[in-house]
N, C-alpha and C positions, 0 to 999 in steps of 0.2 A: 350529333343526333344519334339517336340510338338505332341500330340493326335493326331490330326486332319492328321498331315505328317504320322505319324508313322500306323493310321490308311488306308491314301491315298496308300502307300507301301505295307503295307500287302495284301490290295485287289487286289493291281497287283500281286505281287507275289503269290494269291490262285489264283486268276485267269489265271493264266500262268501255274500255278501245274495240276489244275484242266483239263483243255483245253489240255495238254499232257497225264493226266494220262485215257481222254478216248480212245487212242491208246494206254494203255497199255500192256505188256502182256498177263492180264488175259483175254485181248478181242480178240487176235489173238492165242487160247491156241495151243498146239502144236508146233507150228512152231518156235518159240524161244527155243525150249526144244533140237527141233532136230537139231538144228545148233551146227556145232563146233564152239568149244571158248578153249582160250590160255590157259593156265597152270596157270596164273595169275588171272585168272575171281572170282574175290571175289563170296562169295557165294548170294544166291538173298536176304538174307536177310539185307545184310548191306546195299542195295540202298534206300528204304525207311528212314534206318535210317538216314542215311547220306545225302540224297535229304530233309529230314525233317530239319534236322538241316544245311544246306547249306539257306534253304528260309526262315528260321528265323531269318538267319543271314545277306541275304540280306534286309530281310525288315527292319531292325533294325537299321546297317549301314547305308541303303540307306536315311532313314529318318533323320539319324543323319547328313549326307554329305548336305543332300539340307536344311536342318536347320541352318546348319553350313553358309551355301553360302550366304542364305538369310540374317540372323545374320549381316555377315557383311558386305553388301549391295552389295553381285556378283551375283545379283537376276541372270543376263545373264548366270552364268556360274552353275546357280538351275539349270534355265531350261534347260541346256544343258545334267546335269546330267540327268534329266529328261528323255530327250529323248532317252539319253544312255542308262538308263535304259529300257525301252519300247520295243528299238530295241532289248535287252539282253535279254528279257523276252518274246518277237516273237522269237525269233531264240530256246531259250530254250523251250518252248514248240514244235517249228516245226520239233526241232529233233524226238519226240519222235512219233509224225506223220512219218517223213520221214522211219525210223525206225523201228517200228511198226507195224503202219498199211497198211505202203506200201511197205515195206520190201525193201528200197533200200538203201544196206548195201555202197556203194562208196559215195552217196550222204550224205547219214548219215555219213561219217566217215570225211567226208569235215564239214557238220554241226557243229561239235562238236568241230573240230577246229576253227570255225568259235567264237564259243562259248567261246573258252580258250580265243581267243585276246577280243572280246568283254567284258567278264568277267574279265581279264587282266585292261582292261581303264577304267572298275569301281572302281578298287582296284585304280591305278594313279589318279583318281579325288577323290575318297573319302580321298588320303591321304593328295592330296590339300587342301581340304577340312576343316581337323584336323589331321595331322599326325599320334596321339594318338588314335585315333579310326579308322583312316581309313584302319589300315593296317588288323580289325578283318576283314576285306573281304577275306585276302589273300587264304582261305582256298577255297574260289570258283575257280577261275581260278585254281589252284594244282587241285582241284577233275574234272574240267574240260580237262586239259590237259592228266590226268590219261586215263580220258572217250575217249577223243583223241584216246590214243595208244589200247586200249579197240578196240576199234570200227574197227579201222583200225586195227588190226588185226582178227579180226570177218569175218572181210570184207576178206580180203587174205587167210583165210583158208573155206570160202564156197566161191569162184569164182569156 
């Protein structure tokens, strides 16, 4: 993969990390604390890890998918991944806005599913893309559609 791509990827993806993590929890303290959450809720430390290593992993794939497209002249279906990306990395950051710092657990619980099928059509184009590498995405959409049932249950035990 090329520098230059692999470069273009990462900065979306910090900048997509970055733009959510100022609605993070530790800007809203309290009130994430005092919510009820399922039986299931991983403790807070695995999201860092696991959000760390999910956008390493898209920026790596992603640069490998539109290097891949480029490569072999489906310049039309780069820029498509392109954009897929973009709109997956606004929706991935608006969660954590919607969630967060505006505390609206139904709309957030829709975001996220929003997230799964967008992060879903990343995984279907990067494995266009290279079969062989495209399917390292798969682990976004799984930790998406997790965050999914997460949310949406968040959401149903504080209405």
């Amino acid at each position: 993969m090329s520098k230059s791509t692999l470069a273009g990827t990462a900065l979306a993806v910090t900048a997509a990390a970055a733009s959510g993590s100022v609605a993070s929890p530790n800007r809203t303290p309290g009130w994430y604390d005092r919510l009820r959450k399922p039986s299931f809720q991983p403790p807070k430390v695995a999201f860092p890890i696991a959000w760390t290593s999910l956008y390493t992993d898209i920026a790596i794939t992603s640069a490998n998918t539109i290097d891949r497209f480029r490569e072999a002249g489906r310049d039309e279906e780069a820029r498509g991944y392109i954009a897929a990306l973009g709109a997956n990395l606004a929706i991935n950051a608006g969660w954590s806005w919607l969630f967060f710092r505006y505390h609206k657990l139904g709309p957030s619980a829709v975001g996220a599913a929003a997230l799964t099928v967008s992060s879903a059509d990343l995984v279907r184009r990067s494995v266009d893309a290279d079969p062989r590498k495209g399917w390292a995405l798969l682990p976004y959409p799984l930790w998406c559609g997790f965050a999914t049932v997460l949310a949406t249950s968040v959401w149903r035990l504080n209405r």
